[in-house]
N, C-alpha and C positions, 0 to 999 in steps of 0.2 A: 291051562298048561302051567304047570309049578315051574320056579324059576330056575336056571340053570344052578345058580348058586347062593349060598348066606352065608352071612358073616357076623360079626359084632355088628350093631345098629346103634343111633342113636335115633331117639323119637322123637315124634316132629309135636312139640305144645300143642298142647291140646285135640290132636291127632285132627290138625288140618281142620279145625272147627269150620261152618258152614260150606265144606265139601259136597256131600251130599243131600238130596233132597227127597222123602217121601215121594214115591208116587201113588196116586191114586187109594186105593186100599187092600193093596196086596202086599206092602209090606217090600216090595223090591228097593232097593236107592241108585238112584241113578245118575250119574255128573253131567248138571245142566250142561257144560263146556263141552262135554268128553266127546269122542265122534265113536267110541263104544260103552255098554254099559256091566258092569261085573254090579253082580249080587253077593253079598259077603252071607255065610249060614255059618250056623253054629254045628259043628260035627257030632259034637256030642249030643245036642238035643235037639235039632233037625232045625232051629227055630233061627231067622232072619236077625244080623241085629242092627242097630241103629247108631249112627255116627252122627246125626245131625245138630248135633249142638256140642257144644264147648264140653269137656268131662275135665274135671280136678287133675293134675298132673297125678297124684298118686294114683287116682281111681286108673287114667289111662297107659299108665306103667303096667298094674296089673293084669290089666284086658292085653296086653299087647303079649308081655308073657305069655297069659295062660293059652294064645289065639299062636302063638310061636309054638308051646309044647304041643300042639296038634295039627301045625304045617299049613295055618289060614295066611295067605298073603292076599290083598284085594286088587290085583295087579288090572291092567288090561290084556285082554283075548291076545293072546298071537295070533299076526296077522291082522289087528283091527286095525283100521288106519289110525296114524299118530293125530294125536289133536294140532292144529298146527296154531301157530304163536307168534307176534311181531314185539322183541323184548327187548329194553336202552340196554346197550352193552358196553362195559367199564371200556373198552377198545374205541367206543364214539358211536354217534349213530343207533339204527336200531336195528335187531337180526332178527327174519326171518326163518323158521325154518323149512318153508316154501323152498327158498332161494337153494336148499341143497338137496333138493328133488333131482335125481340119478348116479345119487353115492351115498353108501350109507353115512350113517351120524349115531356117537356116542353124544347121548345127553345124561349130563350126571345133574342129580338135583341135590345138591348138598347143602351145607351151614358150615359158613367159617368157624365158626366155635365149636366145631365137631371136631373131638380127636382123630376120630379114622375118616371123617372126610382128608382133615389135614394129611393122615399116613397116604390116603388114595393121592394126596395131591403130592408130595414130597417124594413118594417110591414108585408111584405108578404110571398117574398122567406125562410126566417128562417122557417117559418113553413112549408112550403115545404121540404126544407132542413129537416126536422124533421122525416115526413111523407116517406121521397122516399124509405128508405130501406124497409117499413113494406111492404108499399102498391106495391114495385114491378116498381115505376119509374121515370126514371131518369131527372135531369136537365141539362141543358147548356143554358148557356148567351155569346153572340156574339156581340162584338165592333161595332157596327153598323155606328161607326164615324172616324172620320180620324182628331178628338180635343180631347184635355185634359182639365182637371180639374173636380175636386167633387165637385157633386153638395151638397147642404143643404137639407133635404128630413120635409115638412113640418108637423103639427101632425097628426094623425090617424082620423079625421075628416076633414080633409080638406088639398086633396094633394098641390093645388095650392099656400098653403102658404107657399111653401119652397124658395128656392133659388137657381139658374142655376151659374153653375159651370162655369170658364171663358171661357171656350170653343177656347183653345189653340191651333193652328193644333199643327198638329205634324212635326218634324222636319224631312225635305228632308231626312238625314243622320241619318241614326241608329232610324229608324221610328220604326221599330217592336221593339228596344229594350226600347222605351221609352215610348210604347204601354203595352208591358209585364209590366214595372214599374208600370203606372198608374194603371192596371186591378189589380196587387197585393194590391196597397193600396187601389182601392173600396172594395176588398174581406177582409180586415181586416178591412176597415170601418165600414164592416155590415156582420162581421163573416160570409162570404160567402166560404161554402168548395167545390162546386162542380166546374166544367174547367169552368171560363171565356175565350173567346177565340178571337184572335186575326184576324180580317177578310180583309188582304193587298188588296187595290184598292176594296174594297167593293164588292167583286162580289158576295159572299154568298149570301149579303144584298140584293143588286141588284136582286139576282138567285130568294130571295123568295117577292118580289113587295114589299119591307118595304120602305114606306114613312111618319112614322111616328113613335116616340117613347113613351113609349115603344111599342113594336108590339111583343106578345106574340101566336105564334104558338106551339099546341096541335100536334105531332104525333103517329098516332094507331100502334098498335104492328104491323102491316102487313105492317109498312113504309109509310103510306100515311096520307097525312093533314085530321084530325080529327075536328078542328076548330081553328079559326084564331081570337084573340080578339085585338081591338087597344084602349091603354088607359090603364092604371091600375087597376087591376081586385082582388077583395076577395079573401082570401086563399080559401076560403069555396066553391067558383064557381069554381075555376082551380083544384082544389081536385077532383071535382064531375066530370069535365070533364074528367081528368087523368082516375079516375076508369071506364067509361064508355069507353076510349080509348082501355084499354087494352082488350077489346074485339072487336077491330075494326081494 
């Protein structure tokens, strides 16, 4: 099922390095984590391709391009059940997203140092945030990067005019604590109150095919991916799918 919608993206290093895994000898990849499996093909010449290992950021810029000019996303099935996940979150503690079994959940997996994450966080999520108690459901945002720095989030007509954040890894020693630091100061950048959450070695990332930021996933009350948008998306289209989630 292709996604509801795209946007401007930024790419995730190295496109999510040890993501996927060879199976067998058929050429499929499949996410050890995943609770489904997508096959990524090449349109143009029928042939399966391979994500398993780290690519040069140029080489992965190009692949991601030329895999955009012909509508390749490597999402998860609609309908497959969401991989589920227990993640530290900047808010304390740690989240489940069990716990929000019979309402839907917007999960965005972004990078603070992502310009149009920042636009999604600065123009969109607040209204979300506004909206979740009436309407019945919940968010969470997931570190989808293993770098710091806030990004500049550009105006309300035009995300790409913002600015990317210096995109610092993080440090060998006391990673999560200086993970948790960063995701507090994006949530008081852009009054965000709902768990950002903190995803070691990427595997959540990894678990749901995100190669791309932001990459906003829709879960229906019954647990299962309702729709997958990549790109920065209207409050008004994520609202509409939220209410239709929770009947799915």
């Amino acid at each position: 099922m292709p996604p509801g919608g795209q946007g401007p993206t930024r790419l995730l290093p190295g496109c999510a390095a040890g993501a996927h895994r060879r199976d067998g000898g058929g050429g499929e990849e499949r996410v050890a984590d995943a609770a489904a499996t997508v096959v990524v093909t090449s349109v143009s010449k029928g042939r399966r391709t391979t994500q398993g290992r780290r690519w040069p950021l140029w080489l992965t810029l190009a692949v991601v391009v030329a895999l955009a000019g012909v509508g390749i996303h490597a999402f998860l099935a609609q309908s497959a059940a969401a991989p589920a996940f227990t993640l530290a979150a900047n808010t304390g503690g740690t989240v489940s997203l069990s716990s929000y079994r019979g309402r839907p959940v917007l999960v965005e997996f972004m990078a603070t140092w992502c310009m149009y994450c920042a636009w999604e966080a600065k123009y969109v999520l607040p209204q979300l945030q506004a909206a979740a108690a009436g309407q019945g459901f919940a968010i969470l945002a997931v570190d989808a990067s293993d770098r710091t720095g806030i990004a500049t989030p550009g105006p309300y007509d035009d995300p790409g005019a913002g600015r990317d954040g210096a995109a610092t890894p993080l440090p060998t020693v006391g990673a999560e604590a200086a993970a948790m630091h960063e995701l507090d100061e994006y949530a008081a950048t852009f009054g965000l109150r709902f768990p950002l959450l903190y995803d070691p070695g990427l595997l959540v990332t990894q678990a749901y095919h995100v190669t791309a930021y932001p990459t906003l996933v829709v879960i229906g009350a019954s647990g299962r991916i309702d729709r997958t948008f990549v790109g920065p998306q209207p409050a008004a289209t994520l609202l509409a799918e939220l209410a239709a989630a929770a009947h799915r």
